[in-house]
Each structure stands twice: as structure tokens, then as C-alpha cells.
PAKEFI-311019 format. One line per field, with one value per atom (N, C-alpha, C, O, CB): atom name; residue number from 1; x, z, y; residue in one letter. Coordinates in pm, whole numbers, plus 50000, padded with zeros to 5 digits. Glycine has a CB too. Layout:
<recs>
atom: [CA/...]
seq: [NUM/...]
x: [X/...]
z: [Z/...]
y: [Y/...]
type: [A/...]
</recs>
This chain:
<recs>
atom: [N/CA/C/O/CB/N/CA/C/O/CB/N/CA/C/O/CB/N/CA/C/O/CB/N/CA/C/O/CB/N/CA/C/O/CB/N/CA/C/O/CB/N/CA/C/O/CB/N/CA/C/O/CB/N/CA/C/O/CB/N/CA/C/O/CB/N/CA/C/O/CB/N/CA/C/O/CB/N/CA/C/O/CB/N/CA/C/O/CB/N/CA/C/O/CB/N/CA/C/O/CB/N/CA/C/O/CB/N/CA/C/O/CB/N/CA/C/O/CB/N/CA/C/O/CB/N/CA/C/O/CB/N/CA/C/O/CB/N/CA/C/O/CB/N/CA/C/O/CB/N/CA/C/O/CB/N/CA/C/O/CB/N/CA/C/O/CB/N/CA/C/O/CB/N/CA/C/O/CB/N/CA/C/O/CB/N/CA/C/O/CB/N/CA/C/O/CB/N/CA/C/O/CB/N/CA/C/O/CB/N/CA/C/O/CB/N/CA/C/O/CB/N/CA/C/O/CB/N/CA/C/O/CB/N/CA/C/O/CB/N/CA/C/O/CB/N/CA/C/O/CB/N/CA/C/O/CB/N/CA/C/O/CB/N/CA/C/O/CB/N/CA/C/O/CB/N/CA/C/O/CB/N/CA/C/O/CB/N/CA/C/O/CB/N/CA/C/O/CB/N/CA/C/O/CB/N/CA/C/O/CB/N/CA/C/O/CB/N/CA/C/O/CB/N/CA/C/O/CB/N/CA/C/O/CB/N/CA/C/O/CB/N/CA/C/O/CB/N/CA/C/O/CB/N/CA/C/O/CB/N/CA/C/O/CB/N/CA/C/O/CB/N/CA/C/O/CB/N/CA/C/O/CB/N/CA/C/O/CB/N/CA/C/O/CB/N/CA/C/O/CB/N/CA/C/O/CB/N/CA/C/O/CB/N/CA/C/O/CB/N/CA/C/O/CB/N/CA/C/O/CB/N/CA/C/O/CB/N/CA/C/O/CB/N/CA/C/O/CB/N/CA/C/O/CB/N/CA/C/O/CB/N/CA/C/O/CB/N/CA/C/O/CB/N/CA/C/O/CB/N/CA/C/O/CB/N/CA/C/O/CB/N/CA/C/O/CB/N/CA/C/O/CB/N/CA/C/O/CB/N/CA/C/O/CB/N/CA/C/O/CB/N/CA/C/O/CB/N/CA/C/O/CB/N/CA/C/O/CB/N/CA/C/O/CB/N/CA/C/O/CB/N/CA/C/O/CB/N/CA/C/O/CB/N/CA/C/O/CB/N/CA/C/O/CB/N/CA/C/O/CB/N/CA/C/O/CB/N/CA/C/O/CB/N/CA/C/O/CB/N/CA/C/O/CB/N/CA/C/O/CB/N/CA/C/O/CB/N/CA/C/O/CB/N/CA/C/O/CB/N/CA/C/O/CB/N/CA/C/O/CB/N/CA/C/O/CB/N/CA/C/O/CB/N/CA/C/O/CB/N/CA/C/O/CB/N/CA/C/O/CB/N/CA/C/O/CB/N/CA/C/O/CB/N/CA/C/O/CB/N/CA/C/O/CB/N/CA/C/O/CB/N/CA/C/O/CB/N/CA/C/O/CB/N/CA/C/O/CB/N/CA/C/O/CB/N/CA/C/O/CB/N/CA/C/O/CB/N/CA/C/O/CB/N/CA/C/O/CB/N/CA/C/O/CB/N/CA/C/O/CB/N/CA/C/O/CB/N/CA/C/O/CB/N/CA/C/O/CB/N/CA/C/O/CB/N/CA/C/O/CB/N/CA/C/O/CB/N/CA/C/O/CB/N/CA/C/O/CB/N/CA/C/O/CB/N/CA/C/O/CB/N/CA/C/O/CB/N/CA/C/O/CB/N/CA/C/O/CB/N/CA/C/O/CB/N/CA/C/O/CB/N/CA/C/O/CB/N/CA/C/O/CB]
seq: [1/1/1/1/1/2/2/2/2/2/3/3/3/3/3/4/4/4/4/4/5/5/5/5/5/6/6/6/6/6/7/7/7/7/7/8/8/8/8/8/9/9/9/9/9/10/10/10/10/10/11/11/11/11/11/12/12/12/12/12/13/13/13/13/13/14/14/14/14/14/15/15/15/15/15/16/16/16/16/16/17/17/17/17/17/18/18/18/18/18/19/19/19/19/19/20/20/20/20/20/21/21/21/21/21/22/22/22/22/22/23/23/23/23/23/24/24/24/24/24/25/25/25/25/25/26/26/26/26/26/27/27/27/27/27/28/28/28/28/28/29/29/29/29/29/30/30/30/30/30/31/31/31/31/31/32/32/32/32/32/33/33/33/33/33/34/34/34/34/34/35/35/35/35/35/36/36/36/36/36/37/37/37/37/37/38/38/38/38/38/39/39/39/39/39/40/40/40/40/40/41/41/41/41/41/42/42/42/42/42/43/43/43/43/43/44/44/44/44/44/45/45/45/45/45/46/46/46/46/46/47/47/47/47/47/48/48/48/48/48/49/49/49/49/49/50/50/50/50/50/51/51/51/51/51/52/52/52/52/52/53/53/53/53/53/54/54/54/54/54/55/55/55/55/55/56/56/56/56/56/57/57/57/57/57/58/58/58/58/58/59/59/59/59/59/60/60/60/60/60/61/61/61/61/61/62/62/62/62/62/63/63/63/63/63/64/64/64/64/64/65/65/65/65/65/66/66/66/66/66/67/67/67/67/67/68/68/68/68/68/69/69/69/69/69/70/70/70/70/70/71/71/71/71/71/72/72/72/72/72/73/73/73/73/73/74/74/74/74/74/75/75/75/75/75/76/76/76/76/76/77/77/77/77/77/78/78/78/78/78/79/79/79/79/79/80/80/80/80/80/81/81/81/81/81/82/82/82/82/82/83/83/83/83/83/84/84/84/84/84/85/85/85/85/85/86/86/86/86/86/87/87/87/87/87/88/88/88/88/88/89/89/89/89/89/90/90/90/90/90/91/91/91/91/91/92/92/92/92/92/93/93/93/93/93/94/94/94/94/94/95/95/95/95/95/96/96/96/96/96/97/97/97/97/97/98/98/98/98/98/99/99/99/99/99/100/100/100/100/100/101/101/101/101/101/102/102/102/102/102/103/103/103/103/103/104/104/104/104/104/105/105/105/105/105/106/106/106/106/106/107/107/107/107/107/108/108/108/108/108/109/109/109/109/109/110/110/110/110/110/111/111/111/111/111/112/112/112/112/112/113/113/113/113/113/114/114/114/114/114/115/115/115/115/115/116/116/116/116/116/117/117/117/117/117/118/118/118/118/118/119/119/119/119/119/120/120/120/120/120/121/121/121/121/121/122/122/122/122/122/123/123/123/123/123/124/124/124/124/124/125/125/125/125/125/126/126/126/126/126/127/127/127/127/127/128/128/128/128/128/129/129/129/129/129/130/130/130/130/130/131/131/131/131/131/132/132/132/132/132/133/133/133/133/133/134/134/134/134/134/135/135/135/135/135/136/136/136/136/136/137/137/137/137/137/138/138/138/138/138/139/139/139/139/139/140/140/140/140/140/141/141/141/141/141/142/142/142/142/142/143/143/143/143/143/144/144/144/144/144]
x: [20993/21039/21003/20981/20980/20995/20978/21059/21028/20982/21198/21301/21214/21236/21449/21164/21065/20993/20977/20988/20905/20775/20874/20845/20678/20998/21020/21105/21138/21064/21123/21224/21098/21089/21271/21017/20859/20816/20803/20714/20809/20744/20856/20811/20699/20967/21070/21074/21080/21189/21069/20995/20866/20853/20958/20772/20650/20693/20635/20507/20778/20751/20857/20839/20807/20953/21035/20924/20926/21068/20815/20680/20624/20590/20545/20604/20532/20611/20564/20468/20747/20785/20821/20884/20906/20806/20839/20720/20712/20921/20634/20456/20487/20434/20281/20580/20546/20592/20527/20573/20706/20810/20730/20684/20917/20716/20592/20478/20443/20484/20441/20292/20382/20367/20133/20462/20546/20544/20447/20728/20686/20661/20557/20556/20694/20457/20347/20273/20212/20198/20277/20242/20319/20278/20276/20461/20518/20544/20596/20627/20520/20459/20307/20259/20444/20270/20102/20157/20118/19950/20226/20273/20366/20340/20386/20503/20593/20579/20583/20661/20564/20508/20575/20521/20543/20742/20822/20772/20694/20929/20844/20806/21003/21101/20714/21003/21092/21179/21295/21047/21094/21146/21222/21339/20955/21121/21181/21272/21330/21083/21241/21282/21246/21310/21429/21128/21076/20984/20975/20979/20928/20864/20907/21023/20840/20791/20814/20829/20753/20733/20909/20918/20770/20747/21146/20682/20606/20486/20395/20643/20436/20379/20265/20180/20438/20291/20182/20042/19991/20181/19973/19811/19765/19684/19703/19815/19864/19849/19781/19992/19973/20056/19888/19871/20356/19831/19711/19574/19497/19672/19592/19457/19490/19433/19401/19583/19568/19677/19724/19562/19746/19830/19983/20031/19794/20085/20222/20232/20306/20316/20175/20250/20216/20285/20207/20127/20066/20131/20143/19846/20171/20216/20364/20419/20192/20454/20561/20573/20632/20595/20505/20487/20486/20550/20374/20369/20320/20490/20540/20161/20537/20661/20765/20830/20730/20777/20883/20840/20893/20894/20744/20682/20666/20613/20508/20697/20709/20857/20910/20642/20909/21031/21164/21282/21071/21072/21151/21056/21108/21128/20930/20875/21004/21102/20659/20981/21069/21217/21262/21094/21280/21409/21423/21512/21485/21290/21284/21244/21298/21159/21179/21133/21216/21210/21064/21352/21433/21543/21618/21472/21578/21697/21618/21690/21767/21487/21450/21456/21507/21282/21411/21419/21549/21547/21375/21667/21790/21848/21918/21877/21791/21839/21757/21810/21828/21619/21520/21606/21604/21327/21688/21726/21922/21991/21724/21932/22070/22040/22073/22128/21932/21889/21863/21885/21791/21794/21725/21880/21862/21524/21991/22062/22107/22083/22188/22192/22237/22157/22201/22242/22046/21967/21973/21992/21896/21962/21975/22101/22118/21965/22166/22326/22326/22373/22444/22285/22236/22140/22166/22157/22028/21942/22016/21982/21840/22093/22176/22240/22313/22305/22268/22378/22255/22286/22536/22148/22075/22076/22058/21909/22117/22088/21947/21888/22255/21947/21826/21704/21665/21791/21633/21525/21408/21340/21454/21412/21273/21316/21229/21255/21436/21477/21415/21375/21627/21420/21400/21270/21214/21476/21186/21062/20994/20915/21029/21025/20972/21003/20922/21043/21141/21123/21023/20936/21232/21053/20948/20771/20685/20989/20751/20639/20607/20496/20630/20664/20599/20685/20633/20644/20783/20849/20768/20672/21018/20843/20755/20634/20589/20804/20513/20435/20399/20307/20407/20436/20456/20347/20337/20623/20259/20163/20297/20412/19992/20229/20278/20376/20493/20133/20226/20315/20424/20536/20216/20359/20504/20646/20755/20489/20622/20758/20804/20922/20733/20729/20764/20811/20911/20638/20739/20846/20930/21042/20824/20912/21106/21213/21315/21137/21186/21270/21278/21354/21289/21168/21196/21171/21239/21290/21036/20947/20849/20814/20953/20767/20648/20531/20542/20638/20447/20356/20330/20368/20236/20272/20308/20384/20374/20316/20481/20588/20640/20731/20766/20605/20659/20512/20540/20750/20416/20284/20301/20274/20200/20383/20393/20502/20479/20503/20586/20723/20646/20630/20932/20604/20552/20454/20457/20461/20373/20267/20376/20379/20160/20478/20579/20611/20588/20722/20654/20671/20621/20672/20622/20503/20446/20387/20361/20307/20376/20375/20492/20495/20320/20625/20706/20723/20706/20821/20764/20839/20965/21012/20747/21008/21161/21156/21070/21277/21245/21248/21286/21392/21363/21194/21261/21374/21370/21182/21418/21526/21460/21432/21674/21448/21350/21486/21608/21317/21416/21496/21480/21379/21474/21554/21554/21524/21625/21685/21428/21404/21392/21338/21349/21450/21474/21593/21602/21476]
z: [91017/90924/90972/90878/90787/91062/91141/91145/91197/91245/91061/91016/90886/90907/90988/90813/90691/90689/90617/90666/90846/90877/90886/90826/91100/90995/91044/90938/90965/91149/90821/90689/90664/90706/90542/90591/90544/90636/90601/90627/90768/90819/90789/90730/90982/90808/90797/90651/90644/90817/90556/90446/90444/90366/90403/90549/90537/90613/90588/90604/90692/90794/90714/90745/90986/90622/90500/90483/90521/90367/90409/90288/90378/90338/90205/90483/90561/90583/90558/90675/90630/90669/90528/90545/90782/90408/90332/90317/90260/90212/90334/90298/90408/90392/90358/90526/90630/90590/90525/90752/90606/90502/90423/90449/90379/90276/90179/90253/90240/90061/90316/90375/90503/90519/90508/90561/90648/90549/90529/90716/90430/90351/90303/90296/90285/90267/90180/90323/90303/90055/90443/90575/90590/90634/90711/90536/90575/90473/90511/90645/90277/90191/90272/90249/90020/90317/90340/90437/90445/90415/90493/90663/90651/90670/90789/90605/90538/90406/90413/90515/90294/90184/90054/89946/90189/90111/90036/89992/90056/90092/89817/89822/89865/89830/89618/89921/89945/89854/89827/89984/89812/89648/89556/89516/89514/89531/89446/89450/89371/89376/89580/89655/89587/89552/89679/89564/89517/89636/89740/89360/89616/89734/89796/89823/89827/89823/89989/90088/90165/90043/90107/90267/90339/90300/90372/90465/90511/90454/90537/90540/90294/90207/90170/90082/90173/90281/90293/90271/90281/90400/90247/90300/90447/90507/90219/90485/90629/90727/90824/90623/90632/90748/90678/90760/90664/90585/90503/90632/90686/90309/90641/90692/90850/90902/90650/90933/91082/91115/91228/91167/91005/91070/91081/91040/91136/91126/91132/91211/91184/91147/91335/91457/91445/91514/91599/91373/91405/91255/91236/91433/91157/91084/91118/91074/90957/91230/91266/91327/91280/91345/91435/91530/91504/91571/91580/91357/91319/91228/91226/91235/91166/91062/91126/91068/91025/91282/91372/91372/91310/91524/91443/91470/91335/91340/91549/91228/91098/91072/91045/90957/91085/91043/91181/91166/90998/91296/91405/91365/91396/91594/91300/91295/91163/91181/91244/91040/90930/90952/90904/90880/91073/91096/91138/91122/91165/91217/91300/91196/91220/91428/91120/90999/90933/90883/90915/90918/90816/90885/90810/90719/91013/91068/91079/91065/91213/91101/91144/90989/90983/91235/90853/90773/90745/90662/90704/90804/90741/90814/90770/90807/90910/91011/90958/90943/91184/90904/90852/90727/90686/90798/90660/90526/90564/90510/90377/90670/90713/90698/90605/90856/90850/90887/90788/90808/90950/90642/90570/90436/90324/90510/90469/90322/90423/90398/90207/90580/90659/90668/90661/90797/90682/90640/90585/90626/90614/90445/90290/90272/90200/90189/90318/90318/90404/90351/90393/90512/90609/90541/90538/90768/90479/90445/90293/90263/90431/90245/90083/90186/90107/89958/90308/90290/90330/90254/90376/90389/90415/90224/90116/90507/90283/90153/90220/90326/90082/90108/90091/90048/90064/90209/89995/89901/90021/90002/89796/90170/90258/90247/90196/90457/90284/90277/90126/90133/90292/90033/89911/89912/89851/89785/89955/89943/90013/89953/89982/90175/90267/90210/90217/90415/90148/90096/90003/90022/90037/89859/89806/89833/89760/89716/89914/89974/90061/90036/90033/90150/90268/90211/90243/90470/90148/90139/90014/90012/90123/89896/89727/89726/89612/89593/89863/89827/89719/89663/89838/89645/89518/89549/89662/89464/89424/89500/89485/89481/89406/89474/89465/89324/89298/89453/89234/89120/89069/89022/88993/89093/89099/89152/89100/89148/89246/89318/89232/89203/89568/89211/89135/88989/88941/89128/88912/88816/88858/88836/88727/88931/88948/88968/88900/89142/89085/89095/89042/89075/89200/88943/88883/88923/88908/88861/88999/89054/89084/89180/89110/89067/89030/89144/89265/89027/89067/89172/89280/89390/89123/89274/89398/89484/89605/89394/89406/89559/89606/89689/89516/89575/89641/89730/89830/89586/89730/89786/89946/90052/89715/89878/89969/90103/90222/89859/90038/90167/90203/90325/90094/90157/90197/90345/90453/90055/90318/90412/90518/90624/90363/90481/90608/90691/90811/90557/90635/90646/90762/90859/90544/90718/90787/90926/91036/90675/90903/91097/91168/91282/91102/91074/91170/91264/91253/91112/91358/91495/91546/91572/91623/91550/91601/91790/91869/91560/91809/91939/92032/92021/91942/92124/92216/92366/92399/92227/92410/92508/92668/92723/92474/92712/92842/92961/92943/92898/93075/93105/93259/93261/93083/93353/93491/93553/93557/93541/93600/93694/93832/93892/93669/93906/94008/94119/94231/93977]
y: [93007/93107/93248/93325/93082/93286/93391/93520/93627/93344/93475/93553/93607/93726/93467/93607/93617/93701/93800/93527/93624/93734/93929/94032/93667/93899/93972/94086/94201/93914/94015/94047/94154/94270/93896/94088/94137/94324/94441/93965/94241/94363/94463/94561/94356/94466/94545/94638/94760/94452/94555/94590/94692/94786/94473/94651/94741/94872/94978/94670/94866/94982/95109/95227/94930/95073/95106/95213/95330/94979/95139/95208/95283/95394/95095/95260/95368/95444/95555/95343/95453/95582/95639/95743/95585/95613/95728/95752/95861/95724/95716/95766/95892/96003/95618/95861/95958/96035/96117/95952/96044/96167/96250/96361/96095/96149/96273/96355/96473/96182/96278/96373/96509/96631/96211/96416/96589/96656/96729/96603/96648/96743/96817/96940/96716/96731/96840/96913/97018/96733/96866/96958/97093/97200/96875/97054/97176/97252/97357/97163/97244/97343/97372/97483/97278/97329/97398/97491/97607/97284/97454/97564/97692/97811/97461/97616/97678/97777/97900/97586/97707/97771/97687/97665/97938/97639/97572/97451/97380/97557/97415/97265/97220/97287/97188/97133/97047/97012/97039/96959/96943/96821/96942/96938/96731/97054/97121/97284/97358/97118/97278/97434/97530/97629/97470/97496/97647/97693/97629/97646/97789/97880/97980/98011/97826/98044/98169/98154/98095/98247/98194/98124/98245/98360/98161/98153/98197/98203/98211/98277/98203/98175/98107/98119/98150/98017/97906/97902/98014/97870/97823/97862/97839/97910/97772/97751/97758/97873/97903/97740/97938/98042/98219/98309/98085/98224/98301/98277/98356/98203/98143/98109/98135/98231/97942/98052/98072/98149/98136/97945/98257/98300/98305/98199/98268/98401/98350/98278/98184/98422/98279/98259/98115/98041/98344/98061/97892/97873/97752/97846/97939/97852/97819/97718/97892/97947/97913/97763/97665/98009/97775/97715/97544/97463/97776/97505/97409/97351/97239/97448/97473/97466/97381/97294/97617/97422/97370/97229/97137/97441/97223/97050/96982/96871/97040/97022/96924/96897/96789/96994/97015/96994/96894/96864/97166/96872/96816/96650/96543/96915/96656/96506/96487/96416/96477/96560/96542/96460/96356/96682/96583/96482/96367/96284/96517/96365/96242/96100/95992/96273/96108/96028/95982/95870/96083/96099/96054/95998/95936/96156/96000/95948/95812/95713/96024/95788/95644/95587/95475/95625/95648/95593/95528/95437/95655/95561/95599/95420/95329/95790/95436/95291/95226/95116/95277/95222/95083/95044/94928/95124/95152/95089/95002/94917/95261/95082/94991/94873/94799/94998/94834/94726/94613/94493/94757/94689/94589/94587/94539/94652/94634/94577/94487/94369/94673/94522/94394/94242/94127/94443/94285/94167/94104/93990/94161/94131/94095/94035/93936/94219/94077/94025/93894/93794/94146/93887/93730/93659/93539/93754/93694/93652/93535/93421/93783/93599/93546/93456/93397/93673/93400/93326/93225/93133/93350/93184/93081/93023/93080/93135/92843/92775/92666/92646/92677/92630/92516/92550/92666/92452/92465/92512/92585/92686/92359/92483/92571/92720/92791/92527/92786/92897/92997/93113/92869/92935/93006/92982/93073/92966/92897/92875/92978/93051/92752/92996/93108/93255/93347/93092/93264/93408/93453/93538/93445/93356/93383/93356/93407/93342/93295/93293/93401/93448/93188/93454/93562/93696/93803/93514/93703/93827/93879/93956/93816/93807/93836/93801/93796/93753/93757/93728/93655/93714/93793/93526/93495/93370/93322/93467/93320/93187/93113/93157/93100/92935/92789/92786/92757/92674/92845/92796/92909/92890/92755/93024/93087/93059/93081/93178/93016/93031/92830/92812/93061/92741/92623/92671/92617/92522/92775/92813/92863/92819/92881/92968/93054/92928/92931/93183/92783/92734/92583/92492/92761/92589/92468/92366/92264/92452/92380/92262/92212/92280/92236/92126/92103/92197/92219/91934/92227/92281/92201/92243/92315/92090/92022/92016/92037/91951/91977/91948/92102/92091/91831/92248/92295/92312/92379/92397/92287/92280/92259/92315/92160/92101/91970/92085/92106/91783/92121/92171/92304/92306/92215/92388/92505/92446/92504/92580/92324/92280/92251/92313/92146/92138/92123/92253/92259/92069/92333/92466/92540/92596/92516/92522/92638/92529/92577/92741/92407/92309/92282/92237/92135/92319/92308/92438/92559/92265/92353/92424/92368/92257/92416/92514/92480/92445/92483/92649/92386/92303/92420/92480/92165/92448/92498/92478/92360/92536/92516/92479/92509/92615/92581/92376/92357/92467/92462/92117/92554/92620/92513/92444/92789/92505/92471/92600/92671/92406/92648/92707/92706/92799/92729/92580/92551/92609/92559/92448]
type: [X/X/X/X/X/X/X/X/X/X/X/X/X/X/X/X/X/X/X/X/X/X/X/X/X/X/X/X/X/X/X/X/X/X/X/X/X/X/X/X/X/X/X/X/X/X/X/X/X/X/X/X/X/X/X/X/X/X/X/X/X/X/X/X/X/X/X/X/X/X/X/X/X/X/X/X/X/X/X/X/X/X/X/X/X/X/X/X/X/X/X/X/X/X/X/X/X/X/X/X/X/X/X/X/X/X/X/X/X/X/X/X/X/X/X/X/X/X/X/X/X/X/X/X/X/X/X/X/X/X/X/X/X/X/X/X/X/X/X/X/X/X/X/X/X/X/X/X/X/X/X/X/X/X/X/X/X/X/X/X/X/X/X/X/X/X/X/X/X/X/X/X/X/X/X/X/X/X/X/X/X/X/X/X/X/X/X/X/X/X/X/X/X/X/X/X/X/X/X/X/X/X/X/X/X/X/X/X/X/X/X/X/X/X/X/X/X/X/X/X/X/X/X/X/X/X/X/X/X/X/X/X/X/X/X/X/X/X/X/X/X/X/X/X/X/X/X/X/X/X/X/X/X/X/X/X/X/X/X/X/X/X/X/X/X/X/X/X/X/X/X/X/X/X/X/X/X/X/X/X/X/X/X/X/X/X/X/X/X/X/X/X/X/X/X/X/X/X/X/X/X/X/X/X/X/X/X/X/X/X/X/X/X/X/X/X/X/X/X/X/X/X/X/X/X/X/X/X/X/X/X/X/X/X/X/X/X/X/X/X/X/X/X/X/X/X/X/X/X/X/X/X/X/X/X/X/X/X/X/X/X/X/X/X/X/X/X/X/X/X/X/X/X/X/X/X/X/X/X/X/X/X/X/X/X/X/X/X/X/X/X/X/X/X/X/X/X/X/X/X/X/X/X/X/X/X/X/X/X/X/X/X/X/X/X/X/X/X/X/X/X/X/X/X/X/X/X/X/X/X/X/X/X/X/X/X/X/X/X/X/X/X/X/X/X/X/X/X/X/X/X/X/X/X/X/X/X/X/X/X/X/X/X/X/X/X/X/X/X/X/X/X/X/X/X/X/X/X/X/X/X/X/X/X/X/X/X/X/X/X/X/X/X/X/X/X/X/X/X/X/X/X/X/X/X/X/X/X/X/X/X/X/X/X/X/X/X/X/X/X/X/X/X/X/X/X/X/X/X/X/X/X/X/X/X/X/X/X/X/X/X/X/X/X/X/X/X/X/X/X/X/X/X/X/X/X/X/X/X/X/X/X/X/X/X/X/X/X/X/X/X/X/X/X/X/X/X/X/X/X/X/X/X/X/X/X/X/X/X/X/X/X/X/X/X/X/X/X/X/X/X/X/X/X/X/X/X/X/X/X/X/X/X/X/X/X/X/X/X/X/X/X/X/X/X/X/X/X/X/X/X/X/X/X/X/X/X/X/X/X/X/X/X/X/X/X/X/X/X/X/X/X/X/X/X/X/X/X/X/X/X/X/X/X/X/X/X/X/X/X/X/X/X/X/X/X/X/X/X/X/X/X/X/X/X/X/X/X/X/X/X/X/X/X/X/X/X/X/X/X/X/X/X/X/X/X/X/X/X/X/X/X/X/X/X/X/X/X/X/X]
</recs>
């Protein structure tokens, strides 16, 4: 289920880059002077730009606002990536499939995920354990 793991992380790196985003922003009201979110401000204004200056709050303003774009074009492809996903992800049937999502994605325990789908805590216990020892077969290569 490694498609899961990889669903998941995709998911995490989502949360971090808007964590990144917010904190550029509030770097570049400290630098700049502007808030973002709300466009209010002076331009130049900053405490930033009070304490070390124009020339370093220019300077610092540029390198936020080139990380900024850069944050948001990568954000922009993590969220492609993850509705295409989602869209592949809905067509897997069978219960291991629903079991691994809600297990590694929703983080959900045993018996959660046996209520959501209507099955005894055990036995989804029992397939989760299959689960997680299987291995898929790999394909012996001839290197000769």
C-alpha cells in the first residue's frame, strides 16, 4: 500500500508549504511593511526596513517575494497532483483498498475504520495485519 504512504506524504508536504507561504508573508510585512492577506500597509514601512534599513529591507523584500512565488507555483502543482490522485485513488475497489486509506491517510484506529465500514473490529484487525506483510511480487530482471 505504498500508494497510501505516498497519498499521505503528499498530503503533508500540502501543510507545509502553506505553513511556508504564511510565514513568507509575515517575513515580507516585517520587510516590506504590507500585510498581504489584507493589503493594508506602507509600502517600505516595515520594522525591518526601521531597524536595518532600506537597502536590506529592499534587498530581503526581493528574496521573499521570489521564495513567495516560488511556494506558490509549487503549492499550485501539490494541489493538482493531489485532486488527480483522488480521482485514481476513487476508482481502486475492495475492502484492503478502503482499509489502507483509512488507516494511513485518515489515520483512523481498527475500530474506527470497522464502524465506518461495517465490520467487526476484528476482522478488520485480521486484513490490516495481512496488509501490512504483504508484498507485491517483484519481476526477476535477466541481466545477462
Amino acid at each position: 500500500m505504498e500508494i497510501m504512504h505516498n497519498y499521505s506524504d503528499l498530503l503533508t508536504e500540502i501543510e507545509l508549504t502553506k505553513e511556508q507561504i504564511d510565514y513568507t508573508e509575515k517575513e515580507l510585512e516585517y520587510w516590506f511593511g504590507i500585510d498581504l492577506k489584507e493589503g493594508k500597509g506602507i509600502p517600505f514601512d516595515g520594522v525591518g526596513g526601521y531597524k536595518f534599513g532600506i537597502n536590506a529591507a529592499l534587498e530581503q523584500t526581493d528574496k521573499k517575494v521570489t521564495s513567495l512565488s516560488r511556494l506558490q507555483k509549487r503549492l499550485k502543482e501539490l494541489e493538482y497532483t493531489r485532486v488527480r490522485t483522488e480521482m485514481l485513488l476513487e476508482k481502486f475497489e475492495g475492502l484492503e483498498y478502503k482499509i489502507a486509506y483509512h488507516r494511513i491517510v485518515n489515520n483512523m484506529t481498527h475500530q474506527e475504520i470497522a464502524d465506518e465500514l461495517r465490520y467487526s473490529h476484528q476482522y478488520i484487525k485480521e486484513r490490516w495485519a495481512r496488509l501490512k506483510t504483504y508484498k507485491e511480487p517483484t519481476e526477476t530482471v535477466d541481466v545477462s
